[in-house]
C-alpha positions as MATLAB code, in Angstrom:
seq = 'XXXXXXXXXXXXXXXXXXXXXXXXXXXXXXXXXXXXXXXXXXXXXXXXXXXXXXXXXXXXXXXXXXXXXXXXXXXXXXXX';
ca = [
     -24.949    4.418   10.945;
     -22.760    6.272    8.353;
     -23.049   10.299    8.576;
     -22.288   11.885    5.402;
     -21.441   15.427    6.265;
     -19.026   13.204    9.099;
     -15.601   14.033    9.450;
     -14.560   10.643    8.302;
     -16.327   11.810    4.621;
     -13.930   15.095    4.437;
     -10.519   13.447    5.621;
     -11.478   11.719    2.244;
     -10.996   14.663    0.586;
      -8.904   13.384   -2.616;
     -10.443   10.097   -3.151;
      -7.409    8.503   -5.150;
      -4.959    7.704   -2.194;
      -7.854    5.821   -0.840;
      -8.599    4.064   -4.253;
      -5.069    3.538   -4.780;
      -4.084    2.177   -1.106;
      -7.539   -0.527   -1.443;
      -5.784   -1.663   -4.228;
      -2.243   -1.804   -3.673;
      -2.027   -3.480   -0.578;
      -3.799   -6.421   -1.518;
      -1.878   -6.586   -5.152;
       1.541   -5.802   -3.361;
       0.903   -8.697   -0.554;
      -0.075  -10.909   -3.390;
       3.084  -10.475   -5.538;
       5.106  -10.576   -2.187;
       3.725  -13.720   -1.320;
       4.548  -15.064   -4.600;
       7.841  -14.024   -5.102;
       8.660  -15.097   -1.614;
       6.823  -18.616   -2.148;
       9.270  -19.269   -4.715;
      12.439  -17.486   -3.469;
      12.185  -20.264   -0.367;
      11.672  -22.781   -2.641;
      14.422  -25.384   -2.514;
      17.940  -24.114   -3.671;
      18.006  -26.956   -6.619;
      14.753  -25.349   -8.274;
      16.182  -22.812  -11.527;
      13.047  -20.819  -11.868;
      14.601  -19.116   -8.143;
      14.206  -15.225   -8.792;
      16.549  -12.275   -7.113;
      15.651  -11.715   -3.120;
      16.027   -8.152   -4.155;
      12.783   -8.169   -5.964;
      10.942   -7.959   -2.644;
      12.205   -4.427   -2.018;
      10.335   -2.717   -5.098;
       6.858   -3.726   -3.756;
       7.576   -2.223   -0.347;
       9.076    1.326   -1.363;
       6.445    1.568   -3.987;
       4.147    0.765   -0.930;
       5.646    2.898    1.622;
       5.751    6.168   -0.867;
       2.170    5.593   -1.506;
       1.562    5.073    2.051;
       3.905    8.502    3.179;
       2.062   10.598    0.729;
      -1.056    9.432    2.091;
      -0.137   10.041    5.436;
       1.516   13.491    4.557;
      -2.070   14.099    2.819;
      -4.231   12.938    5.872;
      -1.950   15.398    8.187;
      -2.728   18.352    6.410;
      -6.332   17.560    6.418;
      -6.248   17.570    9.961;
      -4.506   20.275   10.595;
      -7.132   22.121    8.084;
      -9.920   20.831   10.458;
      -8.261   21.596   13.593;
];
């Protein structure tokens, strides 16, 4: 049973890290598998992209993720 005036409603506090977190992770795993299905695609295929494509997704996902986290602290620390 879901309590609105919960705790778990005001950690929610700004709603778009939440928005933006239940949509990247799902888009960022999807382009990662990509990319990755076709960097370990055999070495004779031309269409093989840079390994260093990989590495945008994450630090685009782990900034998102830090100020999230960074967010969420301070909410709790408001609470507490």
């Amino acid at each position: 049973m879901l309590v609105h005036d919960g705790v778990d409603f005001m950690l929610l506090a700004p709603v778009w890290p939440a928005i933006a977190l239940f949509a990247a992770i799902p888009a960022v795993y999807g382009g990662q598998a990509h990319v990755a299905d076709r960097s370990l695609a055999p070495a004779g295929r031309p269409d093989r992209p840079n390994k260093w494509i990989l590495l945008v997704p994450r630090i685009a996902l782990g900034l998102v993720f830090a100020v999230s986290l960074a967010d969420l602290v301070g909410d709790v620390t408001q609470l507490a």
